[in-house]
PALUM-886796 format. One record per residue (C-alpha): x, y, z; residue number from 1; residue in three letters. Coordinates in Angstrom, 2 decimals. Layout:
<zadrens>
zadren east:X; north:Y; up:Z; num:NUM; residuo:ALA
...
</zadrens>
This chain:
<zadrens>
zadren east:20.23; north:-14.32; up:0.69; num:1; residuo:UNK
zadren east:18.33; north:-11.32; up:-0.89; num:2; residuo:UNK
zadren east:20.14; north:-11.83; up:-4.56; num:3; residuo:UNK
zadren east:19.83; north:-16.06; up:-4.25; num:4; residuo:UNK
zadren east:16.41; north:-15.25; up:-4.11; num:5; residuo:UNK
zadren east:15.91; north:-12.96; up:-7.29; num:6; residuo:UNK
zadren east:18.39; north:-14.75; up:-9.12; num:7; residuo:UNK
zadren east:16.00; north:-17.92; up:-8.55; num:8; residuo:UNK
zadren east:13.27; north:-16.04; up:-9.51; num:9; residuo:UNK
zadren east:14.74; north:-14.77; up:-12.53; num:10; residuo:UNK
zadren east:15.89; north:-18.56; up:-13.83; num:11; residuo:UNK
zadren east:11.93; north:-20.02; up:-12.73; num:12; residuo:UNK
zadren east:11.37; north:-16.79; up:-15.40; num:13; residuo:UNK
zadren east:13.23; north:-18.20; up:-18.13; num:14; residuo:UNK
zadren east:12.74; north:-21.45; up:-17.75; num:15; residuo:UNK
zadren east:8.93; north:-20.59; up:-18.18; num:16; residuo:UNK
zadren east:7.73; north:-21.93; up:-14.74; num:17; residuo:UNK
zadren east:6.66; north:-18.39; up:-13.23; num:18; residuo:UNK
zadren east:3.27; north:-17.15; up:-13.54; num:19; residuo:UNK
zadren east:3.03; north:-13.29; up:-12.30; num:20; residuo:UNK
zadren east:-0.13; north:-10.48; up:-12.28; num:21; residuo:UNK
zadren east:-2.88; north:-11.39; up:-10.53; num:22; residuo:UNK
zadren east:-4.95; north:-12.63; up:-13.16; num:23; residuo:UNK
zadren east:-2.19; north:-15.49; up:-14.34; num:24; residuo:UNK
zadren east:-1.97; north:-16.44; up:-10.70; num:25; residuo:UNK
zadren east:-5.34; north:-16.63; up:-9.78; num:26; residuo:UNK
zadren east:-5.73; north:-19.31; up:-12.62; num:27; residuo:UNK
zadren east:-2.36; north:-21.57; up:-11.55; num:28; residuo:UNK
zadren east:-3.38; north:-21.30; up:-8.32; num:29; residuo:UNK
zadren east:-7.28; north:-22.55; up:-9.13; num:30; residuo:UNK
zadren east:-5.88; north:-24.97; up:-11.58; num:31; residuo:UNK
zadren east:-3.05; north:-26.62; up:-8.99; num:32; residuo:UNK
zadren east:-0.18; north:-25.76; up:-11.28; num:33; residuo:UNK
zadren east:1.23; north:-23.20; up:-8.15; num:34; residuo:UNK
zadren east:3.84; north:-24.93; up:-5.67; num:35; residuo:UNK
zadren east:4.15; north:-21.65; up:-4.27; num:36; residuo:UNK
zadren east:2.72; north:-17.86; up:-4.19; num:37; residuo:UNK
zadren east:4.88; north:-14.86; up:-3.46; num:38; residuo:UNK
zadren east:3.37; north:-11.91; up:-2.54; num:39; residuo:UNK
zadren east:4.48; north:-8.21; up:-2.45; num:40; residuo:UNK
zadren east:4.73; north:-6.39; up:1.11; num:41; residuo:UNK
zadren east:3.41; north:-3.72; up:-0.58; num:42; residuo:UNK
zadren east:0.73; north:-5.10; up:-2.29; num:43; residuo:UNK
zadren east:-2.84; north:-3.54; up:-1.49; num:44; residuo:UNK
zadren east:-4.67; north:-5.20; up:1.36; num:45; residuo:UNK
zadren east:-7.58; north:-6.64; up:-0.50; num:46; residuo:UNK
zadren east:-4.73; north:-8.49; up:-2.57; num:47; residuo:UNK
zadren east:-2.94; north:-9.67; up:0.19; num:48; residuo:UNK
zadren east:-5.97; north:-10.59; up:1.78; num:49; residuo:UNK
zadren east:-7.49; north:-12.38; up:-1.81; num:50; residuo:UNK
zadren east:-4.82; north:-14.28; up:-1.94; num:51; residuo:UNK
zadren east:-3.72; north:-15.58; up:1.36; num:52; residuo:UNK
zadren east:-7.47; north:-16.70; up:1.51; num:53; residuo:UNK
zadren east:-7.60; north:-18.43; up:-2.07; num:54; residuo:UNK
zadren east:-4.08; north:-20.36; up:-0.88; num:55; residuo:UNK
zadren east:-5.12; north:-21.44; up:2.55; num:56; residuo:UNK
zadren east:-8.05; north:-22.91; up:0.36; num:57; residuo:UNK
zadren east:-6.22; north:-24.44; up:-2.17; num:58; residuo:UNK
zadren east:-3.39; north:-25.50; up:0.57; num:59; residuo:UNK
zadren east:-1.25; north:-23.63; up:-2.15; num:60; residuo:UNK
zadren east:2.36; north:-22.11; up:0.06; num:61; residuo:UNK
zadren east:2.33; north:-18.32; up:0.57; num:62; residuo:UNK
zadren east:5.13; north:-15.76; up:1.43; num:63; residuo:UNK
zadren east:5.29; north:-12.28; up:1.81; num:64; residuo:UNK
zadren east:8.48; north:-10.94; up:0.27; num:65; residuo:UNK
zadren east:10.19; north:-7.98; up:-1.51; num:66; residuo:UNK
zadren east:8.36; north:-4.73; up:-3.24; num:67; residuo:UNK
zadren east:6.55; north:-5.08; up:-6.31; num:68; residuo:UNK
zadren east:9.36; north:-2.82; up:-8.06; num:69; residuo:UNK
zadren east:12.28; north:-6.05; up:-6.62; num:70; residuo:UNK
zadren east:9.83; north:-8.34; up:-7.67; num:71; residuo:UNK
zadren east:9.40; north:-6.89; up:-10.98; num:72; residuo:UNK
zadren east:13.14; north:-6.18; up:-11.83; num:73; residuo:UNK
zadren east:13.83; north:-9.82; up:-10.72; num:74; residuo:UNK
zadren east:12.13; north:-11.42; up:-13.59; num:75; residuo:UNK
zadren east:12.69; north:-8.41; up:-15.73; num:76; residuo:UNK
zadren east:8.74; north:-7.17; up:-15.97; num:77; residuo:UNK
zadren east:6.77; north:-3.91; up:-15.14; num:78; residuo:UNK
zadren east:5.54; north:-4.08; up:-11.27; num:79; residuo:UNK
zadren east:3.98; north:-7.00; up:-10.41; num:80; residuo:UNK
zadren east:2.50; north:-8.02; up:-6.66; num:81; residuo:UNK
zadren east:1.78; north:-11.49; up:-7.10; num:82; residuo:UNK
zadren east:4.07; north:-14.19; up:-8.51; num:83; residuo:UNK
zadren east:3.33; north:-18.50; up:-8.57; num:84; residuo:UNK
zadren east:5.99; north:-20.96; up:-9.01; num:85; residuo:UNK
zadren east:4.72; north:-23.81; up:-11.15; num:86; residuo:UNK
zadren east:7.59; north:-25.56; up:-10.66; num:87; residuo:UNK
zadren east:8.13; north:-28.55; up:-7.67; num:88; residuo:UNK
zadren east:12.15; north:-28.42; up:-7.87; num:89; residuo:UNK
zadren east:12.16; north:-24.14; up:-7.91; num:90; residuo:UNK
zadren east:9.16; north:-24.01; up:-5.12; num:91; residuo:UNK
zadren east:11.39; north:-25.83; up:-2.66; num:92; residuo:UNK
zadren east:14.46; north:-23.97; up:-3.13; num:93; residuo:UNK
zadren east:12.61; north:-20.75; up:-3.04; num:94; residuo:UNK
zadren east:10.83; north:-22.00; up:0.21; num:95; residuo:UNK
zadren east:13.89; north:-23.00; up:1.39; num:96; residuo:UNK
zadren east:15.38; north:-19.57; up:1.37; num:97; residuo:UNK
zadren east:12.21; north:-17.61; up:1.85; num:98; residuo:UNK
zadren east:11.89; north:-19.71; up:5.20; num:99; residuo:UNK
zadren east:16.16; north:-18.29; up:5.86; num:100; residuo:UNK
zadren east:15.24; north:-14.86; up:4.84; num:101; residuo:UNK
zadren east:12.54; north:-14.86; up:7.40; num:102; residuo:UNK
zadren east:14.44; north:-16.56; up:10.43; num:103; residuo:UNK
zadren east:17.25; north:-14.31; up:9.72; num:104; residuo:UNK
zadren east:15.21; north:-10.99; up:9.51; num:105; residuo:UNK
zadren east:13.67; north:-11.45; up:12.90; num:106; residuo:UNK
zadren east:16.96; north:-11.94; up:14.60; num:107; residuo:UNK
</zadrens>
């Protein structure tokens, strides 16, 4: 599930549909081009907390998910804590398995 996930990531990367740092997603998430956030679990608090407030605002999906290092390697960038998907057709398969990843890590 873990590498379907990246390896999405990675392609939304290449295909120029991924916006990442927080300034670039603050701005596709402001300017509705975000389908969907993902958000370090170790990002800093205030971050976490900026940016699950801006996307319940904006009604812009949110997930919690990775390290900023897995993150980062994923799309082949320094660290990075947030990442948007500006894409419709990449937000739902990402949401899709995000939603998997979390049913299957509670079991």
């Amino acid at each position: 599930m873990r590498n379907k996930i990246l390896s999405m990531l990675g392609l939304c990367q290449k295909a120029g549909r991924l916006k990442s740092g927080e300034f670039a997603v603050e701005s596709a998430v402001k300017g509705c081009e975000a389908y969907l956030v993902i958000l370090a679990k170790d990002a800093s608090a205030n971050t976490k907390k900026k940016f699950n407030d801006m996307c319940s605002f904006y009604e812009t999906d949110i997930y919690e998910y990775g390290t900023k290092e897995v993150l980062a390697a994923a799309i082949g960038r320094e660290e990075r804590a947030v990442l948007a998907v500006c894409d419709e057709g990449f937000a739902s398969s990402l949401e899709k398995l995000l939603k998997l990843s979390e049913e299957n890590s509670e079991e």
